[in-house]
RODO-2510 file (C-alpha; in nm, 4 decimals, decimal comma):
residues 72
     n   res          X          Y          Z
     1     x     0,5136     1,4194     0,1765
     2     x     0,3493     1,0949     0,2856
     3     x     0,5419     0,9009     0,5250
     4     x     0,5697     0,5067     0,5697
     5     x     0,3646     0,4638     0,8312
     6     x     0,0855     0,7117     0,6615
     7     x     0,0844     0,4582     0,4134
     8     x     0,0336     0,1687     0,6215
     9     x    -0,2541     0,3412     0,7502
    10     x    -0,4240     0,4231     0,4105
    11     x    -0,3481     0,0591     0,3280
    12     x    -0,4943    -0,0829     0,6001
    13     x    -0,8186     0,1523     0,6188
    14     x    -0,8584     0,0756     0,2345
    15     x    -0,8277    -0,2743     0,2758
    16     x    -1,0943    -0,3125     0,5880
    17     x    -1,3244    -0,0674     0,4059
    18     x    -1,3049    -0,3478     0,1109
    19     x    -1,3936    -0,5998     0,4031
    20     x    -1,0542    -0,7709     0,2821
    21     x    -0,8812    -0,9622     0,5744
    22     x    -0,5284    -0,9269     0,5916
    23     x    -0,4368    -1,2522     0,4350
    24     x    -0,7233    -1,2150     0,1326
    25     x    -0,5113    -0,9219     0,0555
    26     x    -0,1711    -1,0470     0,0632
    27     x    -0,3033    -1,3647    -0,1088
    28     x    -0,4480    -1,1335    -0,3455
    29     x    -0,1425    -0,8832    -0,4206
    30     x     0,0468    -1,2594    -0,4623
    31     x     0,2439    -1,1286    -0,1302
    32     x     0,3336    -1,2742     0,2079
    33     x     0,0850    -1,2054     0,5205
    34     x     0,4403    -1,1120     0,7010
    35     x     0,4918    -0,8208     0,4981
    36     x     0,1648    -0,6800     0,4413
    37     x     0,1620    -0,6541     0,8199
    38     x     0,5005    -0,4882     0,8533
    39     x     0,3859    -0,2536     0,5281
    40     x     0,0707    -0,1711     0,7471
    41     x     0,3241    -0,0681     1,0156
    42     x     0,4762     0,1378     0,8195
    43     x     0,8040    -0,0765     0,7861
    44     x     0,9918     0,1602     0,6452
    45     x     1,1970    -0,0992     0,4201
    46     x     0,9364    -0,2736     0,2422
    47     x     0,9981    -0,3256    -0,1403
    48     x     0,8822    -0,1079    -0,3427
    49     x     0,7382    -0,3837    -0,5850
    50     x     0,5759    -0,5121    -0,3397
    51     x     0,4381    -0,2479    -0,1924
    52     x     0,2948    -0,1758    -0,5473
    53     x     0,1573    -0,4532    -0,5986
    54     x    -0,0674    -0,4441    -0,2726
    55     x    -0,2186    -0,0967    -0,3749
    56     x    -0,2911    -0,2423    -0,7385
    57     x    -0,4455    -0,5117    -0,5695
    58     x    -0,6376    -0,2459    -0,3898
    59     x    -0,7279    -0,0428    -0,7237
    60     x    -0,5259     0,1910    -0,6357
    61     x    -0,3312     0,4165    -0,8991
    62     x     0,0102     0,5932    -0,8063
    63     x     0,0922     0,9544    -0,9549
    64     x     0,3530     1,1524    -0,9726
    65     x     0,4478     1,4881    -0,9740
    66     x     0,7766     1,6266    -1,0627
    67     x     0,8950     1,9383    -0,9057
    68     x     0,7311     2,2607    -1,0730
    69     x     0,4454     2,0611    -1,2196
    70     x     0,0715     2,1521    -1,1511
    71     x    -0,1000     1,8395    -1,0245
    72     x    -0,4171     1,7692    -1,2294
***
């Protein structure tokens, strides 16, 4: 299970490996700089909208897997 702040850290090695500062990406993801720093925390109460739309902004694709299911 991933945790917040493993998240964050994905999020913000994605987004320097893009060579994205941290206000390109919130600009980007239409979100504020404020909360794409606490989501790079690891905030653990960022929106989930939000959050998603950072990682789209990314290119990033979500999947999940139900319990009992073989991932692909």
């Amino acid at each position: 299970m991933m945790t917040p702040k493993q998240i964050g850290i994905t999020i913000r090695e994605l987004r320097k490996s893009q060579g994205l500062r941290q206000d390109q990406l919130a600009g980007a993801a239409g979100v504020g700089l404020r909360f794409l720093i606490e989501l790079e925390a690891g905030k653990e109460t960022a929106q989930l909208g939000k959050t998603l739309a950072v990682l789209n902004a990314l290119g990033c694709k979500i999947e999940l897997i139900g319990p009992g299911r073989e991932e692909a």
